[in-house]
C-alpha positions, -999 to 999 in steps of 0.1 A, spaced: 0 0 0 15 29 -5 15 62 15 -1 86 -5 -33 62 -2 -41 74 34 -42 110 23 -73 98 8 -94 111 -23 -124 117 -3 -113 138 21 -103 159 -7 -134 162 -25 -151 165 6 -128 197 12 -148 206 -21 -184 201 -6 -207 224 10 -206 202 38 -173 211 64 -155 185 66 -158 164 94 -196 167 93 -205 140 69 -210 112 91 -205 74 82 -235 61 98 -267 54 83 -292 82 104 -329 102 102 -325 137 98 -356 153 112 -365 190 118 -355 201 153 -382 231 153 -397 258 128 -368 270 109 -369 302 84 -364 299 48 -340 331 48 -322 317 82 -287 303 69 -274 296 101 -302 267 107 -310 257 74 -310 220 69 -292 205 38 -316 187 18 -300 153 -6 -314 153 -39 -331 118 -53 -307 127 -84 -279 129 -63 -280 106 -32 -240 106 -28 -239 143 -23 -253 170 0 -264 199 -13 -270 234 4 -268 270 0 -242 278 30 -221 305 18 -181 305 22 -183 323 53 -210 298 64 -186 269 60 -159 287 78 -177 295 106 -190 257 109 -151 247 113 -146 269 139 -174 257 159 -193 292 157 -225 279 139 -252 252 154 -246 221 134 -281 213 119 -273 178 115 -292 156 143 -286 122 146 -318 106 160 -318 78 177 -353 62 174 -351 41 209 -353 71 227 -363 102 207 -380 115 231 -356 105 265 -336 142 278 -297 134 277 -288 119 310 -263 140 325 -231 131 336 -219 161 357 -227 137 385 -202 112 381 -175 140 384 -160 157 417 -166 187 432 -195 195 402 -172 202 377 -186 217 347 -185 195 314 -167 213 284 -186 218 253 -175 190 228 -148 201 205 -141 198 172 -127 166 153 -88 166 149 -86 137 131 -109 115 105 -105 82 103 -116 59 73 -144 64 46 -166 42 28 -140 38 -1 -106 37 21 -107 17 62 -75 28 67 -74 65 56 -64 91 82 -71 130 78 -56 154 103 -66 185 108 -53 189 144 -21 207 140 11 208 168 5 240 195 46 242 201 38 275 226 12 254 247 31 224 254 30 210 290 54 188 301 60 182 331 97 188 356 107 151 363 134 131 376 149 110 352 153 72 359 187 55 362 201 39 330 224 9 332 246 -2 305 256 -33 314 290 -54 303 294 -80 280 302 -105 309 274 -89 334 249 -91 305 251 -130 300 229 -133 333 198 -121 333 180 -126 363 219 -122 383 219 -88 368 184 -82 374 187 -86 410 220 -67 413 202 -34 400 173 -36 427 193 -17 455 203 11 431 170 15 407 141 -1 434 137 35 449 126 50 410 102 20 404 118 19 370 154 17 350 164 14 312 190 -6 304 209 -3 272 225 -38 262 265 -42 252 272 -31 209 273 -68 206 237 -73 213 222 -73 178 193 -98 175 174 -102 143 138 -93 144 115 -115 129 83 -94 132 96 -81 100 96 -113 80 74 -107 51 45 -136 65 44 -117 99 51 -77 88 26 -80 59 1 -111 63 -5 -113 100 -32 -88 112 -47 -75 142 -78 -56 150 -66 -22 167 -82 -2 192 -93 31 188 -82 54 213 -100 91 225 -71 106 246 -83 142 246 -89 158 278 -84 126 296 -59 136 329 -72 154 356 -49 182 360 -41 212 384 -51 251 380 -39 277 408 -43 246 436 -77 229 421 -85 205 403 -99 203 371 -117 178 351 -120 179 312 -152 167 293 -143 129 294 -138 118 266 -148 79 277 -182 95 286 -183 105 248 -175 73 237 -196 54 258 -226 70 253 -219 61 214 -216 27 224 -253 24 242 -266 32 210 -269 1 177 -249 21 154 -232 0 120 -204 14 105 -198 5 74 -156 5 67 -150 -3 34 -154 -43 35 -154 -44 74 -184 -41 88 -180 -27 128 -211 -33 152 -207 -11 180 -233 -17 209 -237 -30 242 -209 -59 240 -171 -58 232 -154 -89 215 -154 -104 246 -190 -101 253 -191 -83 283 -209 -55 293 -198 -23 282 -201 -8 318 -176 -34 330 -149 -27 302 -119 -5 300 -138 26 285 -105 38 270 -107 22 240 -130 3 216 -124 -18 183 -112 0 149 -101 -14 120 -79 -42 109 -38 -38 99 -10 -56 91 22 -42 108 34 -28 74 -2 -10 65 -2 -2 109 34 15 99 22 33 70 -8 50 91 11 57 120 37 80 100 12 99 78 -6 108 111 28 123 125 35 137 95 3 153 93 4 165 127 34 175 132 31 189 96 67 179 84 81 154 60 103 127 62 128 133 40 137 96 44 106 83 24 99 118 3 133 116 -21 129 126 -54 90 133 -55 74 166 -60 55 166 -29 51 203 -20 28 213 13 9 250 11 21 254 45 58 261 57 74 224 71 83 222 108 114 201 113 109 166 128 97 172 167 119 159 194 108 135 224 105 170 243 85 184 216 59 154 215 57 148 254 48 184 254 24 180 229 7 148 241 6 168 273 -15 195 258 -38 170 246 -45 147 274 -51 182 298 -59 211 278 -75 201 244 -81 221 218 -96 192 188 -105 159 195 -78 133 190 -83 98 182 -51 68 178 -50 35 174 -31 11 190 -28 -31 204 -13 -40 234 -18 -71 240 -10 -96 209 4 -126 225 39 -138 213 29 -174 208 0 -167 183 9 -137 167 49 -137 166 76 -131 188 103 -104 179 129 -128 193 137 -166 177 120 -194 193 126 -233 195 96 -241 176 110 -223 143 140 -245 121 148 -214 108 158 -196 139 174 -226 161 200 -228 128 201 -196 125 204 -178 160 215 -197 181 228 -174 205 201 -152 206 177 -186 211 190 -192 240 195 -157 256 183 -152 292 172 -114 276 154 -136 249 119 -126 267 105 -164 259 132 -176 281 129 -155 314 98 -173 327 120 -206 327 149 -191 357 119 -177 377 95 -190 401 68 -192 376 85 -219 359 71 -242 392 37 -232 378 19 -261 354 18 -254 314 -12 -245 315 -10 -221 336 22 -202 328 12 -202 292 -11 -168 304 18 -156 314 38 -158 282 48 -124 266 27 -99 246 36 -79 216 23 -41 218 20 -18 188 15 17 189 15 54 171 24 86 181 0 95 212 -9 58 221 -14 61 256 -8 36 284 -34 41 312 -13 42 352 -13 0 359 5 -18 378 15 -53 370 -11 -90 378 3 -102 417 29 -75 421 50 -91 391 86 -80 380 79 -64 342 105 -64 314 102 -48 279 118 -43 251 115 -24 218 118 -44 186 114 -13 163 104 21 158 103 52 180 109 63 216 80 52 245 81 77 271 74 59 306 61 74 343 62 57 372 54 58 408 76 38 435 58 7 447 63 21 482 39 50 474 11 23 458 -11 29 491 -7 65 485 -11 67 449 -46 44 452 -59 71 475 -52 99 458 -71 80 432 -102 79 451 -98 113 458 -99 128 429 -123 105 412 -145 93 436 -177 86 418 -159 71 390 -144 38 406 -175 38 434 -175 2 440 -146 -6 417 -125 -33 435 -98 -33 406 -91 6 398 -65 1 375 -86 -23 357 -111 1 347 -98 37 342 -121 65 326 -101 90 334 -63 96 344 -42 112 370 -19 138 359 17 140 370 10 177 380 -13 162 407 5 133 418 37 158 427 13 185 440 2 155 469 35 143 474 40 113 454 72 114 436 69 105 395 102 95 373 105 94 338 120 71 318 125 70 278 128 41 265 148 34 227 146 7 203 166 -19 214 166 -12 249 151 -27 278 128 -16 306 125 -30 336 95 -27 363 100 -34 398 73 -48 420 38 -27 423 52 0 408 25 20 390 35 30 358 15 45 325 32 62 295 30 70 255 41 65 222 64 90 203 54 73 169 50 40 151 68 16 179 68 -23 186 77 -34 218 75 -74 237 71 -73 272 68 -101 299 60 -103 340 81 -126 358 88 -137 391 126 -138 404 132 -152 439 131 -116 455 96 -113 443 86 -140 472 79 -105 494 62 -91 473 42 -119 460 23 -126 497 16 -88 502 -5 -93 467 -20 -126 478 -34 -103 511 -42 -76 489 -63 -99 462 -82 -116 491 -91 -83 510 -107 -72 473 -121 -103 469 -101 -108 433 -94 -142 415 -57 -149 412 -36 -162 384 -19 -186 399 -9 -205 431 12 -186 452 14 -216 477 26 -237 445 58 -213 435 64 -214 474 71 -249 475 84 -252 442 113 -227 458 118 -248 485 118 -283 468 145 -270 445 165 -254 471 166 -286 495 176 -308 460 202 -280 450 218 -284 492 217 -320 487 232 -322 457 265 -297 464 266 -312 501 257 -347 501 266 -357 464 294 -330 463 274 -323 423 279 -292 406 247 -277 400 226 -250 377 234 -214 387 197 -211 388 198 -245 419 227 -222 434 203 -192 436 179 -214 454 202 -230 475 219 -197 487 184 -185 495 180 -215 518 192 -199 550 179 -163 544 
């Protein structure tokens, strides 16, 4: 596919159109009158389709009409009635936010995504604000590079960093030169045949943030989407026909999902790439001159140069507090590595056991971590849930505060693309962080055991320092690894087209940790994942056979049956 497809024809003859653009929806609706309306009354006339010409809306706005429609000034005339409850007021939702906070007036679209001709089209209008950016004054997390030798053990080197990076919650570490693994998420079957249904994404106005020592909450935009959802509306896009109403893919009920995002459109990684970087370019309004050599492209507007990781995080900032347009992305965060593809070689390809087989075998080979920690005592079955996912994402994908299933180490690691920009809160200030939660956004998780399951809206960092709860930031590059410590909460973003395997896992100083979460699930009444009793005495079996074997048998043993021996007597 090539690039110039997703600036798509449509949206150009639409520009064209006495309809602004934006306005022409993609649903089948009933336009009825909303009153008495005068003949000689522009500003409320309704646009009228001709039986001639049912693909086009005609009117008799004038120029300065259709101006004033972008900029919000004029009523749209355009209602969309929904005939199960024509005649039901609005429910408000003022009560479901703090302190009576009024609810914005909606805002215009910043981007436009798909028509019936093209699914995978995207049309920006939003454009970068440089002079409002907000980004916020941050400690940096500690980067570790480690040597070639100290690199050859994961989980040894793991556990060395905890005294030095624990206190952040977080640390990047940047492998030796030698580390050069293939990625083969970018052989042709996976890059161009393998797809994915991505999730659409409404990030504007979605942090609460903090004006002259209050706070304030922007129209939600989950409330928005929600609300669409109650409603049976069909989309048609292109071949792919989207049912959007009361149930998710997973049949649940809507009410009980993550609100932050709701099914789009299908990709491949390649046609995910090509979508992601015309939506930068667009936004950003530059060109790469990478992908631009030797065409004629020429833009009616002056070219910013390409934004920095400052530049965006002080963009997405702008968004996600102080919108201006409404902003929708697309992203996928959980693909699992065993269906999908792994970036790293596996054992069940030929190809890569010939091929790789250092890199097969790697302890930073993210398929082979779960085998030198305690979740390796758990059965198949089990630990197969815990295998890792593959994440895609574009500029402004956002990562909702989480923290990880049972209080779980997290690694991750960038196969390809652009930075990811992490946040995180110290696992020692999880109590602290949960109640500022509920103090901000009472109504929203009222009788919500699992918070971070089900987040509407966010916390900013701006509130979480003006409370006391320290915040780090951590950018991540390709290549480079992240690592998570223990019930640490930690969101983030995407500075462009990036894909990223990451994986929880359980080292022997995790045993702590592990307990507190058992206490935690059972006073919140939550299912867990696996036996915590079961890695317990898997521990303890294989410390007992490790001490018999170097004492009794005078065996050498596995530096993994050494770990759990020296553990014995702590």
């Amino acid at each position: 596919m090539e690039e110039a497809g997703y600036d798509c024809p449509k949206f150009q003859e639409n520009e064209n159109l006495a309809v602004p653009p934006g306005f022409v929806s993609l649903t089948s609706f009933i336009l009825r009158k909303g009153g008495n309306v005068k003949k000689n009354d522009k500003s409320t006339a309704f646009p009228v389709a001709s039986e001639q010409e049912p693909n086009c809306m005609k009117t008799e706005l004038e120029t300065n009409d259709i101006d004033a429609y972008r900029q919000g000034l004029i009523r749209r005339p355009w209602i969309n009635m929904d005939l199960s409850d024509n005649h039901k007021p609005k429910e408000s939702h003022t009560k479901h936010l703090p302190m009576n906070l009024p609810i914005n007036p909606s805002r215009p679209k910043g981007t436009m995504r798909g028509c019936p001709s093209c699914i995978n089209c995207v049309k920006v209008t939003a454009r970068w604000h440089p002079k409002d950016a907000i980004r916020e004054d941050l400690e940096e997390a500690p980067i570790f590079h480690p040597t070639e030798e100290e690199f050859k053990d994961t989980l040894t080197y793991i556990a060395s960093l905890r005294s030095k990076a624990e206190t952040y919650g977080i640390c990047r570490i940047v492998p030796p030169t030698c580390w050069k693994p293939p990625c083969f998420l970018q052989r042709e079957h996976v890059w161009e045949k393998s797809e994915f249904v991505a999730q659409i994404q409404r990030i504007d106005g979605h942090q609460v943030r903090r004006i002259d020592g209050h706070q304030e909450i922007m129209a939600s935009a989950c409330e928005n989407t929600k609300n669409k959802r109650k409603r049976d509306v069909e989309v048609a896009l292109g071949s792919q026909l989207c049912k959007r109403n009361t149930s998710t893919p997973n049949n649940h009920n809507v009410e009980e999902c993550d609100c932050e995002s709701e099914p789009g459109p299908k990709f491949s990684l390649k046609t995910f790439k090509e979508y992601a970087d015309v939506f930068k370019n667009q936004y950003f309004n530059y060109n790469d001159k990478k992908k631009f050599i030797g065409s004629n492209i020429k833009l009616a507007i002056p070219e910013q140069s390409e934004p920095s990781v400052e530049n965006i995080e002080g963009e997405y900032g702008r968004i996600v507090q102080n919108p201006s347009e409404e902003i929708e992305v697309l992203c996928c965060n959980k693909l699992e590595a065993g269906v999908f593809s792994s970036g790293f070689p596996i054992v069940s390809d030929p190809v890569a056991a010939n091929a790789y087989p250092e890199y097969l075998k790697s302890g930073w080979n993210l398929n082979n971590i779960l085998s030198g920690s305690l979740l390796s005592f758990e059965s198949p079955d089990v630990s197969c849930n815990l295998d890792p996912n593959v994440s895609v994402g574009m500029c402004f994908s956002a990562v909702n505060w989480k923290v990880e299933e049972h209080h779980l180490y997290s690694l991750s690691y960038i196969h390809l693309g652009e930075p990811k920009v992490w946040y995180s809160v110290p696992g020692r200030f999880a109590v602290n962080f949960e109640t500022i939660w509920k103090k901000y956004l009472p109504d929203l998780h009222a009788g919500k055991h699992h918070m971070h399951d089900t987040m509407e809206m966010q916390l900013s960092c701006s509130i979480l320092k003006a409370e006391g709860i320290p915040v780090y930031r951590c950018v991540q590059y390709p290549r480079e690894f992240v690592l998570v410590f223990p019930r640490v909460y930690h969101s983030g973003f995407y500075c462009g087209f990036n894909c990223s395997e990451s994986v929880s896992f359980a080292p022997l100083e995790w045993l702590l940790h592990g307990q507190n979460a058992v206490d935690l699930y059972r006073e919140q009444r939550k299912k867990t994942l696996f036996s915590y009793d079961k890695l317990l005495l898997g521990a303890a079996n294989e410390a007992v056979r490790a001490q018999w074997e170097t004492g009794l048998c005078m065996k050498s043993t596995s530096s993994d049956s050494l770990t759990y021996k020296d553990s014995h007597s702590e």
